[in-house]
N, C-alpha and C positions, 0 to 999 in steps of 0.2 A: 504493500500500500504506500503509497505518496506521502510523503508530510513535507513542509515548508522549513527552509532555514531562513532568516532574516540576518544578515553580514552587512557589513560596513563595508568594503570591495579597498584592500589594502595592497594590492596586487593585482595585474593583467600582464603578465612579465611573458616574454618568448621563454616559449620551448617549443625547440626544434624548429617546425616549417608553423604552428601555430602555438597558443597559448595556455598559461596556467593560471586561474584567478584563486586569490586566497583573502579571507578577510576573517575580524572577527565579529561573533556572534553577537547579536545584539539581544537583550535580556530587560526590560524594563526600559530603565532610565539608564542602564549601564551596561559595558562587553565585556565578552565573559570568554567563552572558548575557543580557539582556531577551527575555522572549517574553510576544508577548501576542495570545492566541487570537482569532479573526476568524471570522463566520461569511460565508456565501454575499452577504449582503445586497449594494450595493453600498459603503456604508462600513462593513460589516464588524462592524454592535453586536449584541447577543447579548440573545435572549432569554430569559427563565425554563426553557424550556424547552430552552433550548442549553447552559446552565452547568449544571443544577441536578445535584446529587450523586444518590449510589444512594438516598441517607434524603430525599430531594427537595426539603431544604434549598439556600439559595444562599451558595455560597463568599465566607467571611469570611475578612476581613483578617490575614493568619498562618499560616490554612490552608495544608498544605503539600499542594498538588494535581497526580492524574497522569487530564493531560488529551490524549485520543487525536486527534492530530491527521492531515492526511493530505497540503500542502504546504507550505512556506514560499511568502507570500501579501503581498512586499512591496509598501506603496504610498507612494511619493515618499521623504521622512524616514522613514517608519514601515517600516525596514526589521527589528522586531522583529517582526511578524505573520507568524500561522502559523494556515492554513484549519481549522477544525474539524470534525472526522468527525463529522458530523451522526446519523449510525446508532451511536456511541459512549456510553459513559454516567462522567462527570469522577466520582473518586473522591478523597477527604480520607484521606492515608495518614499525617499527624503534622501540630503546630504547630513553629512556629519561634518560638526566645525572641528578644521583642524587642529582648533588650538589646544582643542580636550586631546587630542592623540599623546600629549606627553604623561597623561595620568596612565595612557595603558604602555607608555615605555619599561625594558628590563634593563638594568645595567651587569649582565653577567661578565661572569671572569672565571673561566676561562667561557669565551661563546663556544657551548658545549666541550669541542676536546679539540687544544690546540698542541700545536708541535711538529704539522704536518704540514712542507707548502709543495707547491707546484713550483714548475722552475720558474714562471713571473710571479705567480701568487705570496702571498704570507699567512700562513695560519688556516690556509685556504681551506684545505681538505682534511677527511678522515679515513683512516683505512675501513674497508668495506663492512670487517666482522667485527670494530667495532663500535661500528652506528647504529648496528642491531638493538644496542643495549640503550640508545636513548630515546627516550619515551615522549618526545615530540620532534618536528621538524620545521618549525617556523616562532620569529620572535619578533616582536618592534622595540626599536635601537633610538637611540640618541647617537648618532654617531660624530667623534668630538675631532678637529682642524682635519675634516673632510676634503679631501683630494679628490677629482675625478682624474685618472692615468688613458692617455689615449697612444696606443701604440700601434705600427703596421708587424703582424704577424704571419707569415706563411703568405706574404701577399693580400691580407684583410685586414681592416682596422677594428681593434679589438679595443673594450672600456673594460675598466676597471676601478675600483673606488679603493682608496686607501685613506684609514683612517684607525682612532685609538677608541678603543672602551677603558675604564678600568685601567688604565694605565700599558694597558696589552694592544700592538699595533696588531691591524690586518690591511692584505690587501686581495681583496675577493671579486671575480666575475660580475660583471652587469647585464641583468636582462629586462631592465626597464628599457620597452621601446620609445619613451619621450625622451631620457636623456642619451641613450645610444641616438636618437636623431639627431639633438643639438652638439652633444658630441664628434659627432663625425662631420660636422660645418669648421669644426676648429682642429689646428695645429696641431702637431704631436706633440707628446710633452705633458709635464703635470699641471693642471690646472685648480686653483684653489676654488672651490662652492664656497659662495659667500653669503648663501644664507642659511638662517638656522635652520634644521631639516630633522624628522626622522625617516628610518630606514627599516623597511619589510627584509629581513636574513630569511634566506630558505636553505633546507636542505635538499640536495637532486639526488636524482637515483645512481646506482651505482655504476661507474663506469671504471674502468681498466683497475679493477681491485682498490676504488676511490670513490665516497661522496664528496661531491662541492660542496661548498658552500656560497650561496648566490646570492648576491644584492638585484631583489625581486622589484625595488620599487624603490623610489628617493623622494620625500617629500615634503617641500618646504614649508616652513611655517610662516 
């Protein structure tokens, strides 16, 4: 049977050829859980045609969305996934002011388990068997003298966010596709974010005996 989730929409970030939307739950007058809609494929990314609204728009960041789901659809860490009723159609019933986002900030240390980077990244990734062991895959960050890093790699210009929590630096993957837009208009080279912002962390599935860790969304305040 169908039931409704109502999410703040904290995330619309690329995966792969399309996307992954993640927000939190909205409960009253306050958010409370990570869910993040999934459809049949098998890792779960969503297409235009899976998220898109009644006005056939796709959910932007704040939108506060009541999206019909039909189980909870955990895989590994990604125990916030929940299957999407494919025969449903996500509805935009209010925004959420940004400015509340810093009461549902975490300031962890280590973010999750650090020690492990890629050859550009820092603190990037975790090894495969032990992401097992963590019991979610998504956080919202304060992230503090935030860097956007724009570099050509393999022939593609590749973003990256580098920044401190906790006094612990990272420098993690971006698949936010607004700032990978403005991003790729500019220069190679580190560029300072000058405004205050927080940040959607995700964790991604596993690849070559590795999860990511992925800056899913950057948003200013």
């Amino acid at each position: 049977m169908s039931y409704l989730k109502r999410i703040v929409c904290l995330a619309n970030s690329r995966k792969y050829s399309e996307r992954c939307v993640a927000g939190l739950e909205v409960e009253g007058t306050q958010l409370s859980n990570w869910v993040r809609p999934v459809s049949s494929l098998p890792l779960g990314e969503l297409g235009l045609s899976e998220r898109k609204l009644e006005d056939n728009s796709d959910p932007a960041l704040l939108d506060i969305l009541e999206v019909p789901m039909l189980e909870p659809r955990p895989l590994g860490c990604q125990t916030e996934n929940h299957l999407i009723d494919h025969n449903g159609t996500w509805a935009r019933v209010g925004q959420f002011p940004r400015q509340q986002l810093l009461r549902y900030c975490k300031s962890p240390n280590p973010l999750w388990i650090n020690g492990y980077s890629s050859t550009r990244g820092l603190n990037d990734r975790i090894p495969e068997e032990q992401v097992e062991t963590l019991p979610s895959s998504l956080v919202l960050v304060e992230p503090q003298q935030l860097r956007i890093e724009i570099r050509l790699e393999a022939a593609k210009l590749r973003v990256r966010a580098e920044f401190c929590l906790e006094g612990q630096k990272y420098k993690l993957g971006v698949t936010d596709p607004a700032v990978e837009g403005h991003s790729f208009s500019r220069p190679e080279g580190l560029h300072a974010y000058k405004k205050r912002a927080v940040a959607c962390i995700s964790i991604g599935e596993p690849f070559n005996g590795y999860c990511y860790k992925i800056v899913a969304s950057i948003i200013p305040l």
